[in-house]
N, C-alpha and C positions, 0 to 999 in steps of 0.2 A: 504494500500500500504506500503512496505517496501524496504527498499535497502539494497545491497549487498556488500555497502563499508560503512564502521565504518567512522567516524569522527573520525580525528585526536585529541586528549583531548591538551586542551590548558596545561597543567603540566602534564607530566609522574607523576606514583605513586609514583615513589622516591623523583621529585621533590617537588612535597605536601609534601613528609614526613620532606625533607627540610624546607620548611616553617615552618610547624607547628610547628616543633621545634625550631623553631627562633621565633615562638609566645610563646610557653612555656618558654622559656629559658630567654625571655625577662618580661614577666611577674610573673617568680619567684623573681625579683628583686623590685617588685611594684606593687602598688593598683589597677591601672591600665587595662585597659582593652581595647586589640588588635585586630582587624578581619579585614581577606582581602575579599575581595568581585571582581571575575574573571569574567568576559563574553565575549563572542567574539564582540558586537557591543554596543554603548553606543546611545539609543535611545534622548538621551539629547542636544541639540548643544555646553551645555558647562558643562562638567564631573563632575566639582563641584556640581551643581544641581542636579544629578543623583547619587552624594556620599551621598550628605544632605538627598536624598528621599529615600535611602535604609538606612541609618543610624536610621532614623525615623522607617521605617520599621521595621527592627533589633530591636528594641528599645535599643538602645545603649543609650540616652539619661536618660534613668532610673537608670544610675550606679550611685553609692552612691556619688561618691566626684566629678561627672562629669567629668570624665576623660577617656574616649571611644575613640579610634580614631579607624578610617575604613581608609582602605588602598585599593582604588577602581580601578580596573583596563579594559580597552576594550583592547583586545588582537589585532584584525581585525582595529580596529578604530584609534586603535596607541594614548591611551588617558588615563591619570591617573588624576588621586586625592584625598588628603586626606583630609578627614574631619575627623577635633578634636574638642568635646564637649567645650564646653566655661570653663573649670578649665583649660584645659591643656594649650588651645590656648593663653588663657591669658596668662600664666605665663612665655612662651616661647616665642610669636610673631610670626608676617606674616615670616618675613624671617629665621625662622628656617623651616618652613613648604616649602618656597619657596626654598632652599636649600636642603632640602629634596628631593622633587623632583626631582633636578637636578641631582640632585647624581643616583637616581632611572634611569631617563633619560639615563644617561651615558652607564649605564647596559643594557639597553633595547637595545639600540641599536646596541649591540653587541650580541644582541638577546639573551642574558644571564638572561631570567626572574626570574629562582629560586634564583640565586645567587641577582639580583639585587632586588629580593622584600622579600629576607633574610635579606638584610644590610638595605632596608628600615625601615624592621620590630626591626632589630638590633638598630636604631639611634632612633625610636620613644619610643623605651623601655629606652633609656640613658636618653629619656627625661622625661619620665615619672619613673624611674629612681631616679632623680635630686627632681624632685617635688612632686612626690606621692611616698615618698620609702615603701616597702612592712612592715608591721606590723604582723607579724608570731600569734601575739594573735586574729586579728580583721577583718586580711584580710579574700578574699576568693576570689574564680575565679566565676566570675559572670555572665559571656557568654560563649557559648562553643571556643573553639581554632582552629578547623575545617577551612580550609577555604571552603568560598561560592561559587559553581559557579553558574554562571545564563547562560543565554542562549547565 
């Protein structure tokens, strides 16, 4: 069986191209290592848990200095979070991460998600940034930049 109406894609292609170059552009700056992860429903009751088990998934935890964050998003569900590997979170804190969000938040609901999970991906790269800065001799990009979508 098939249908005759396309789903609407949660980001136009310009939008992704948006993004991703807010992962690029934030990771030329640091060791660090960025990925959003999109889907329209968060099968999880609380989004963190659902960031933690695609992070794991991803193997984002295998990065060299520990410093992976995933930037999770349920379009339909109205639900974000991120999760950052145990180098970054430490050295930053709950309330940069919870600020974070807000800020993300704010955009959302002006239903601006390129622009709002551009400056998301913008503040997580200042942070990693700050703490992991890029080493031109040693670094490398370690995940792809692409963002995910799931279902």
């Amino acid at each position: 069986m098939f249908s005759l109406f396309k789903k609407k894609p949660l980001l136009t292609a310009e939008e992704s191209a948006i993004v991703v170059e807010a992962i690029r552009k934030a990771e030329r700056q640091t060791s660090g290592e960025i990925r959003v992860f999109v889907e329209s429903r968060c099968r999880f009751i609380d989004p963190l848990d659902r960031a933690r088990e695609l992070f794991m998934k991803l193997e984002m935890d295998e990065t060299e200095h520990r410093n992976g964050t995933l930037l999770y998003v349920a379009i339909k569900d109205k639900q974000l979070a991120i999760f950052a590997d145990a180098g970054i979170h430490q050295a930053t804190g709950q309330k940069y991460w919870e600020d974070t969000v807000a800020q993300i938040i704010s955009f959302f609901n002006a239903e601006n998600y390129a622009l709002g999970l551009s400056e998301c991906v913008r503040r997580i790269g200042d942070a990693l940034r700050i703490y992991f800065p890029f080493d031109g001799d040693t670094d490398k990009n370690e995940l792809p930049d692409e963002i995910i979508f799931g279902n």
